[in-house]
N, C-alpha and C positions, 0 to 999 in steps of 0.2 A: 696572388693577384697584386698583391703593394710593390712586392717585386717586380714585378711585368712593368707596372706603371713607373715604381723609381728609374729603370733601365732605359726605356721609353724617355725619359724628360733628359735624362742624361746624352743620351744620343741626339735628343733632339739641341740640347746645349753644346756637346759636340760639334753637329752639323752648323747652327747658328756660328759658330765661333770659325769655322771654314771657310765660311761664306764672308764673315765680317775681315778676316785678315787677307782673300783673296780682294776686295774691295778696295783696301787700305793700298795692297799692291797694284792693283789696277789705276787706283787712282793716284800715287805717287809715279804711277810709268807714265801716263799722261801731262803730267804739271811737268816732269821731268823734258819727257820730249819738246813740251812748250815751250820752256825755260830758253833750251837751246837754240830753237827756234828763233825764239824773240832775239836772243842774241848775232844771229846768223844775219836777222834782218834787221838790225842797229848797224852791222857789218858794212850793207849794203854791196853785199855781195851776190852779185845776182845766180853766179851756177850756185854755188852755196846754199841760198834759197833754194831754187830750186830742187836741189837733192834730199831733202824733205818731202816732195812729190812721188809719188808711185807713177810708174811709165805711164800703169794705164788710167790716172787721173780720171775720172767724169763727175761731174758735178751741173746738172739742168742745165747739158750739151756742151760746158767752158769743155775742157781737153788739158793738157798738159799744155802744148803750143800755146793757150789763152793765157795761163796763169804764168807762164814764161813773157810773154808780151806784155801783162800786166804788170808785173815787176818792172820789167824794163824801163817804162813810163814813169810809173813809182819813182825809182830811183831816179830818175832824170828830173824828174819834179821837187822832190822835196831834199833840202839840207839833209834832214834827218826823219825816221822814224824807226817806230815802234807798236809794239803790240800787246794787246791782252785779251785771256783768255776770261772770256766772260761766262760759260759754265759749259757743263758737260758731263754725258750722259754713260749709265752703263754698257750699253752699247757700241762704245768707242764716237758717240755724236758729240761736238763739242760746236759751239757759236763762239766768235773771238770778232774783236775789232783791229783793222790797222789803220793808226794815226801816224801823222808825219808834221814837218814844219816847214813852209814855205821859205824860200829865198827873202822878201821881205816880212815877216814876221817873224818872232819869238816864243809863239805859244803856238803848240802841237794841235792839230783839229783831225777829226773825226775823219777819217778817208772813205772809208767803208766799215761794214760791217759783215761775216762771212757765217756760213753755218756747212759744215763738213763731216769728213769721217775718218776717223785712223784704222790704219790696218798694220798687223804686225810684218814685216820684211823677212828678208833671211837671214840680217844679221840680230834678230830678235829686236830691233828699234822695230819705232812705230811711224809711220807715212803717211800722209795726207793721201786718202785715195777718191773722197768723193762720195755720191750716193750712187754711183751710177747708173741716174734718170737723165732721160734728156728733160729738157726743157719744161717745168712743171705746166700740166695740163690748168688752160687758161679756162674762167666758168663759162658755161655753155649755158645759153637763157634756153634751151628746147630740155633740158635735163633738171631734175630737180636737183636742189641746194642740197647735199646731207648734213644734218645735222646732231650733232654727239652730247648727251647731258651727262655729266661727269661726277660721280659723287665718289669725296676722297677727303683724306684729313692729314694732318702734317706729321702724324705718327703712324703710321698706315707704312705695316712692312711690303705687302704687298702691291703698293699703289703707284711707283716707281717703275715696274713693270708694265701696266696697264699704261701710262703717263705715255712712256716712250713707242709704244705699239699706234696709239691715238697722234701722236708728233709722225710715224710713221708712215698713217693713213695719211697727214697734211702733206705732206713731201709725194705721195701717189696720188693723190687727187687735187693738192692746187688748189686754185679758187671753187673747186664745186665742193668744199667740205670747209665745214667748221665745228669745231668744237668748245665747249665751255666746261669751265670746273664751279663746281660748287661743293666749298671748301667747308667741313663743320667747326672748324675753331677761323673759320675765317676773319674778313674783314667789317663786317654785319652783325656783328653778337645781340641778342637779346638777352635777356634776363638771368635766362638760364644759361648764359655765355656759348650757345648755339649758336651759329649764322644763322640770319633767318630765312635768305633763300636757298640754302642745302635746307634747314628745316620744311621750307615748303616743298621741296622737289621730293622728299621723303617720304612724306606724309600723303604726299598724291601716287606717287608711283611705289608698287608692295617692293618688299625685299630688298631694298638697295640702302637701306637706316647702316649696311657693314661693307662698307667702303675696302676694296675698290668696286663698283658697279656703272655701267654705261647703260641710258639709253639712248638708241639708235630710232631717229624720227617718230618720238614720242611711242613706238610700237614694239621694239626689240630690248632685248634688256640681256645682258651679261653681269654676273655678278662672281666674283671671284678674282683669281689672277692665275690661276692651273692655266694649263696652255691650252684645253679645249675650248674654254672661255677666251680668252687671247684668240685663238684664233678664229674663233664668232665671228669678232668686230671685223677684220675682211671678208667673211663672208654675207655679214648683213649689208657692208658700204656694197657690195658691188651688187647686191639684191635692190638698194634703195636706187643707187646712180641707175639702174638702167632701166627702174622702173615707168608708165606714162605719166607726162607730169600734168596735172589739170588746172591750175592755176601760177601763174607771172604776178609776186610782187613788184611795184616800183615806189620807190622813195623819192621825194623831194622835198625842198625847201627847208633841210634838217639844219636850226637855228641851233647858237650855243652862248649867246649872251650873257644871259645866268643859268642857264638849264637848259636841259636837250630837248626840243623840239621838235615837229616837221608832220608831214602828211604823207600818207600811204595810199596809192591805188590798187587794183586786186586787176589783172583782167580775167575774163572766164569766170566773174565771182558765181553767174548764174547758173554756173558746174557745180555748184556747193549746198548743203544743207546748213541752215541759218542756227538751227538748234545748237547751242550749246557753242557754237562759233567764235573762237579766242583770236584778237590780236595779242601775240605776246613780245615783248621788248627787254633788253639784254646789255645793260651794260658790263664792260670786260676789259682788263687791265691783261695786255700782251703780256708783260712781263711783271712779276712781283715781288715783294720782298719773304713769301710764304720759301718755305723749304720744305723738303722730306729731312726730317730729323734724322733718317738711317742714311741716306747720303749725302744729304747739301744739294740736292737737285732740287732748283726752281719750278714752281708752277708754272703754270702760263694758263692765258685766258680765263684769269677768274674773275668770276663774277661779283661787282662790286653795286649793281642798282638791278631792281627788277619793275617791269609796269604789265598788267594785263589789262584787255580793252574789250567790252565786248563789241564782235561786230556784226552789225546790221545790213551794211552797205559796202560797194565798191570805193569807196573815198573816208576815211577816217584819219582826223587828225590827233596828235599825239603828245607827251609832254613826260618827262620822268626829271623829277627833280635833284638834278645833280650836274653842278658848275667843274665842267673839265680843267684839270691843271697841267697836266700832261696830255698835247695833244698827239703826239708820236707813240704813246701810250696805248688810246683808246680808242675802242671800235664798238659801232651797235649794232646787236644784232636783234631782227627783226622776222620774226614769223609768224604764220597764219596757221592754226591748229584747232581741231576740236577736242574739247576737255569737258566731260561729263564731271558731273557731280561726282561719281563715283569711276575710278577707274575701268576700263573697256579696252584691251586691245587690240581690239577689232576695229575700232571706231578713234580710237585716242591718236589721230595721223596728222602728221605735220607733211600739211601739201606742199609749202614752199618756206623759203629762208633769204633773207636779203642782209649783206652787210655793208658797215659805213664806217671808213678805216677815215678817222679823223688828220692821220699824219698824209694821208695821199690827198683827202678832197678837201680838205678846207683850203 
């Protein structure tokens, strides 16, 4: 039996060590192709550029002709630019910025910012080919919001997997989805150097304390990263998006002075049962400085304040203490759920989700 099990760890150390230097090679062929890239586009060469494009380009409807005419302007505009690859995923997903420097000025600014895909060619480089989505689906107020609770930690081999499946679902559903991480060595430690809202999300909902696990509108729950679970989460989103929706959050008047602020109406509130009735609130950092320790792949949407309210009525105003610094950063998200004392997944349903991206509306 010690045998079976020394053979066993070894293989599994094996397999691990496969995995880790296929990785190492995957992600030197990406920084590699970037590198040139960048250079290509210092060049200001425009076919040049271009040849880095896959014929058949698509990215949320651009084309190849778009990102050909988009250089063109590029280069017409600016003295000079450049680019950097701001992170990127196992998947071949990477997000990059391209900066340039106007005719009168001296310092580089921010042109855009890109989120895309590489694909391998035939001459074994890698292409820009896109997601190819059109145009991501804008939210639809007759559908409900979905919404994804995230539990994950920065040493989580697994979690990286589930990360990009959830970045996946945002690229297919657009504004009708969102998701948040709640991180346990996050940015909220308590005592016992826990976050404390992954501790609360844990503690309320069974089985997910072993990260990666998602719950899907407070009622679905995958836990793992095997591909059966993986492929749950599309099948729970297109269960939720198509479900009847009975209640329309709206937000107003969301104040940021010293702290977040603002008022919530419900309509249809008198579709709802009052028992156990949660406003729940969500602040969340787009991007972070957390990482997956097995690849350098960033978080995103984690969660940095939490508020619960209870509610009575169609009108409840709101308050969570926390002075934005980064408003291109942060967004709140805001939902209507019932939460019993004790878990219920019958009953535990988040009817609606409202977000408030502070870099679009302030």
């Amino acid at each position: 039996m010690r045998k079976v099990i020394v053979l066993l760890l070894l293989l599994f150390a094996l397999l691990s060590c496969d995995r880790f230097e296929h990785e190492i090679y995957q992600n030197a062929k990406i920084e590699a192709t970037f590198g040139e890239f960048t250079d290509v586009v210092a060049s200001k060469d425009t076919l040049s550029i271009i040849s880095f494009f896959d014929e058949n380009y698509k990215h949320y409807g651009d084309t190849l002709a778009t990102v050909n005419s988009n250089f063109v302007d590029y280069v017409n505009r600016y003295n000079t630019l450049t680019t950097n690859l701001d992170e990127y995923y196992q998947d071949y997903s990477i997000n990059w910025t391209l900066s340039g420097i106007l005719p009168d000025s001296t310092e580089f600014q921010k042109i855009k910012s890109f989120s895309d895909y590489l694909i391998s060619a035939e001459d074994y480089n890698l292409k820009f080919y896109g997601n190819q989505f059109d145009a991501p689906p804008a939210y639809d107020p007759d559908k409900p919001m979905l919404l994804a609770q995230y539990s994950t930690y920065t040493d989580c081999g697994g979690c990286p997997t589930a990360a990009n499946k959830l970045a996946e679902l945002k690229r297919e559903y657009g504004g009708q989805f969102i998701y948040l991480d709640y991180v346990s060595d996050g940015p909220n430690p308590n005592e016992y150097d826990i976050d404390e809202n992954w501790y609360d999300l844990v503690t309320y909902y069974p089985n997910i304390s072993s990260p990666p696990a998602v719950v899907f509108q407070g009622q679905y729950i995958a836990v793992t990263s095997n591909p059966d679970a993986i492929n749950s989460y599309s099948t729970y989103s297109e269960q939720i998006v198509n479900s009847e929706k009975i209640i329309h959050i709206n937000l107003a008047e969301v104040d940021t002075e010293s702290s977040i602020s603002g008022s919530a109406t419900i309509d249809n509130f008198d579709e709802l049962q009052l028992e156990d009735l949660k406003l729940e609130l969500a602040i969340i950092e787009k991007h972070s400085d957390l990482e997956y320790l097995i690849n350098g792949q960033e978080l995103h949407n984690v969660v940095i304040a939490t508020q619960t309210l209870d509610l009575t009525s169609a009108e409840i105003d709101f308050t969570i203490d926390y002075e934005i610094e980064d408003f291109e950063n942060t967004i709140l998200v805001v939902w209507v759920q019932t939460k019993e004392e004790s878990y219920n997944s019958e009953t535990c349903k988040i009817y609606d989700a409202q977000i408030h991206d502070f870099e679009i509306r302030r």
